[in-house]
C-alpha positions in Angstrom: -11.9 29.7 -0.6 -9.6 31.7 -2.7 -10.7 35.0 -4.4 -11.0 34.6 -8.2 -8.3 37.6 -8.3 -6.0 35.9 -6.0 -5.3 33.2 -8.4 -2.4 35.1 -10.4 -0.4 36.4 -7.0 -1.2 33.1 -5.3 0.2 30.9 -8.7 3.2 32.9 -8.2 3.5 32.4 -4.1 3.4 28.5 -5.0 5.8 29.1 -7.8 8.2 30.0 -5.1 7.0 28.1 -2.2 7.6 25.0 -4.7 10.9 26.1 -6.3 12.2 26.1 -2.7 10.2 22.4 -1.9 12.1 21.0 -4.5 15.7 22.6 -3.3 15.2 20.9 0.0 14.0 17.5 -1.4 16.6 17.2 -4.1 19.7 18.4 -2.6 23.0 16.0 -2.6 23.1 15.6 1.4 19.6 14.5 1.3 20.6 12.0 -1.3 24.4 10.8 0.3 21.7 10.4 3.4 19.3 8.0 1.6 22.1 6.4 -0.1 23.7 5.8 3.3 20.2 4.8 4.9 19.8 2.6 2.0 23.2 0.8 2.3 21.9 -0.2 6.2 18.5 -0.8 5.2 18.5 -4.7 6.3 19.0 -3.5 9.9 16.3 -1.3 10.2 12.9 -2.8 11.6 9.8 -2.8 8.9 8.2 0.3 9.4 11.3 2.5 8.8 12.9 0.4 6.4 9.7 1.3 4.1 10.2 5.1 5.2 13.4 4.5 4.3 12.9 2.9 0.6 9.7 5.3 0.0 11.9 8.6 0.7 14.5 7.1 -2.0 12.2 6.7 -4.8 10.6 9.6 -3.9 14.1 10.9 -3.8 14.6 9.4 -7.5 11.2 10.7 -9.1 12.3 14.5 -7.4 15.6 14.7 -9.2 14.2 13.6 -12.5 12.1 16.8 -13.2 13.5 19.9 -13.2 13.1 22.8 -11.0 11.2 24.9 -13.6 8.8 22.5 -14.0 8.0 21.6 -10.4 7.5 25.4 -9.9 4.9 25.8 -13.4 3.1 22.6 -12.0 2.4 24.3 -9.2 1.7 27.8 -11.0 -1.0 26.1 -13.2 -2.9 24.4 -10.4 -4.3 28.1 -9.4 -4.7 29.4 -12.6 -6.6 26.3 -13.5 -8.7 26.0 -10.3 -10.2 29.5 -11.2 -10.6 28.9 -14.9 -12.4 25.8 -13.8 -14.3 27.4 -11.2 -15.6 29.9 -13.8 -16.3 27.2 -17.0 -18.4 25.3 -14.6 -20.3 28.2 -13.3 -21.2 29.0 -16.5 -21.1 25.5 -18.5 -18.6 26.9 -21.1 -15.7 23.9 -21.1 -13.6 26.3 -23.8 -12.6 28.4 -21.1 -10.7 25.8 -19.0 -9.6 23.7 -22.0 -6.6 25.4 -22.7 -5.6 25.3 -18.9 -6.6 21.4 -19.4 -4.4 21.4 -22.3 -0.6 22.7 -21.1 -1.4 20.3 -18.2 -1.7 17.5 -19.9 1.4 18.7 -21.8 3.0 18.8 -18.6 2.4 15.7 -16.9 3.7 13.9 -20.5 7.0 15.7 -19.9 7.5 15.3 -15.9 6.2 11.5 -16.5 9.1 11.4 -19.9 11.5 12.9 -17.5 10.8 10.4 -15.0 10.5 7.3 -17.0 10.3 8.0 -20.8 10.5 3.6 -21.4 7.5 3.6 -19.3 3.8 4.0 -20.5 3.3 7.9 -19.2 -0.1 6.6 -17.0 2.1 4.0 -15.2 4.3 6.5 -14.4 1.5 9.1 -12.9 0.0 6.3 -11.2 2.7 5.5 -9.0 2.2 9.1 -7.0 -0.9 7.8 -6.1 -1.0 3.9 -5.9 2.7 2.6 -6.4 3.1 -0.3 -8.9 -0.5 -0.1 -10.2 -0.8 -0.1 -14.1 -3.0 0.8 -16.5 -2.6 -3.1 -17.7 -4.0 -4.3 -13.5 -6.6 -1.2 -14.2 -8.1 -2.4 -17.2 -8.1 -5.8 -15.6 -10.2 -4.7 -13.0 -12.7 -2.4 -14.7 -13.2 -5.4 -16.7 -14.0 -7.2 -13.8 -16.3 -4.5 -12.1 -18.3 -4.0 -15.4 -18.7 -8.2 -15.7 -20.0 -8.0 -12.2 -22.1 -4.8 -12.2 -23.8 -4.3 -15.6 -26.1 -7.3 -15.0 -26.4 -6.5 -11.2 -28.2 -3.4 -12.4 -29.9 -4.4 -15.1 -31.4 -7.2 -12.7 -32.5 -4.5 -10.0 -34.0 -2.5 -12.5 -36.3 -5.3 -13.7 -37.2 -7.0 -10.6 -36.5 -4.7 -8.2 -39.1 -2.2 -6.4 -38.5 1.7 -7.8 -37.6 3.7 -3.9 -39.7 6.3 -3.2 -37.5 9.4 -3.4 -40.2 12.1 -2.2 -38.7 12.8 0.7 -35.7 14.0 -1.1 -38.1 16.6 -2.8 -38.1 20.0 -1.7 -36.4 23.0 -0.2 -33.7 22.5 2.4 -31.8 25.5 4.1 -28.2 25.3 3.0 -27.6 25.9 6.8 -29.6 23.2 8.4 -28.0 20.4 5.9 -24.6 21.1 6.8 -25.6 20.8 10.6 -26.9 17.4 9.2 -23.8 16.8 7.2 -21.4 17.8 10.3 -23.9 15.2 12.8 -23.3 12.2 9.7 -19.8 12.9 9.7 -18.9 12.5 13.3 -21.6 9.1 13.3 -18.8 7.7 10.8 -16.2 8.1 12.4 -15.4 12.1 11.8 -14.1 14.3 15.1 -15.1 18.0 14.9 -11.9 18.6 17.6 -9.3 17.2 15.1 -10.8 18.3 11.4 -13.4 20.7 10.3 -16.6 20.1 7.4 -16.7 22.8 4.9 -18.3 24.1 1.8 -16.5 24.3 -1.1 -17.2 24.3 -5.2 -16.5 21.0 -4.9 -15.9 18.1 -1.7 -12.3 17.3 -1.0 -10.3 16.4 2.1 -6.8 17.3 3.2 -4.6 18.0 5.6 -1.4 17.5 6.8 -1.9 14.8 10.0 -4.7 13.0 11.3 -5.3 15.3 14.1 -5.5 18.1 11.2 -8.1 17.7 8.7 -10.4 19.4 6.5 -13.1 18.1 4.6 -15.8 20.3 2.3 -19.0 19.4 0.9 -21.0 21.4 -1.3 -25.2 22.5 -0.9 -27.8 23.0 -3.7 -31.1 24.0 -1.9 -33.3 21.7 -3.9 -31.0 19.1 -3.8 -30.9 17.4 -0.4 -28.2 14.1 -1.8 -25.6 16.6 -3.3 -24.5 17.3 0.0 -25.6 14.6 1.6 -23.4 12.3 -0.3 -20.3 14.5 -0.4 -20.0 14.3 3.6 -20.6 10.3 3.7 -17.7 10.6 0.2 -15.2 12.9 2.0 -15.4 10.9 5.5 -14.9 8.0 3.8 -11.6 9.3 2.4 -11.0 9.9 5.7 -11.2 7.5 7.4 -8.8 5.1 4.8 -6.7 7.7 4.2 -5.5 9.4 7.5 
């Protein structure tokens, strides 16, 4: 993973690497293209009709924001990784809360430059689940809650307390990622197109399905933390790619 003195040259590569992203993806020809596209839409069969009317919202969001602060987003993700690295290491939350801070700040602005009518979570949402609302959220949370708080409550007073010694003990670090690796390819996870790492904490990314990395992380006296980051991070996996 990145060196903690690598954040400030790295911030800057991105800086760059975005400012030119966001060039490319707002640029007039790309847009006469997906206005032309767009026109002829009807014609097109399902699958790249939707490629079609996703690259044209997409296409709206992009030219909403500005370059500067597509290019500070992505700045601020490395300088707050580090600072987040470091506050957890050392359980002191008021060195990443100003990092926290100007990113909240942020997100308000590019979701006001996007949609300022808009509630600014509906807006955020829709880069990761388009058309969900904080309104359908709340709805179903309320549901969950309704549904689990007396589930658990019933287990805990009728049901039989598992016997967790055998997660009690020292395990090599080494030996439970062999472990992790062996879950990982039982659910569904192939070693020849991804690779399971360790990292502060589990994620999974990657740019095709053929391509993917996954990390876990390890505490020695600890056997679930990785444990449950591989069956997590395959399960990603497997719905998202």
């Amino acid at each position: 993973m990145m060196p903690a003195g690598a954040a400030e040259s790295r911030g800057k590569q991105k800086s760059v690497l975005a400012g030119v992203v966001y060039e490319k993806e707002t640029s007039l020809e790309l847009g006469k293209l997906l206005k032309t596209l767009t026109m002829h839409n009807k014609d097109l069969k399902p699958v790249p009709a939707a490629v079609v009317r996703d690259a044209q919202r997409r296409y709206v969001r992009n030219t909403a924001i500005s370059k500067e602060l597509a290019q500070r987003r992505a700045e601020l993700e490395s300088e707050g990784y580090v600072k987040w690295v470091k506050a957890r290491d050392e359980a002191d939350f008021s060195q990443f809360a100003p990092v926290l801070q100007e990113w909240v700040d942020l997100l308000k602005k590019y979701a006001g430059a996007i949609d300022s009518r808009r509630p600014i979570y509906d807006v955020l949402l829709d880069d990761f689940e388009k058309g969900m609302t904080t309104t359908r959220l709340d709805q179903i949370f309320t549901e969950v809650r309704e549904g689990l708080v007396p589930l658990i409550q019933d287990i805990k007073q009728k049901g039989t307390k598992p016997d967790s010694s055998l997660l009690a003990g020292s395990f090599d670090t080494k030996s439970q990622a062999a472990l992790c690796n062996a879950i990982a390819v039982v659910l569904g996870f192939s070693l020849e197109q991804g690779r399971l790492d360790v990292s502060v904490h589990p994620f999974t990314g990657g740019t095709h399905p053929t391509d993917v990395r996954m990390t876990t992380c390890f505490k020695e006296h600890d056997l679930t933390e990785g444990l449950t980051g591989a069956i997590h991070e395959t399960g990603r996996k497997n719905s998202t790619f």
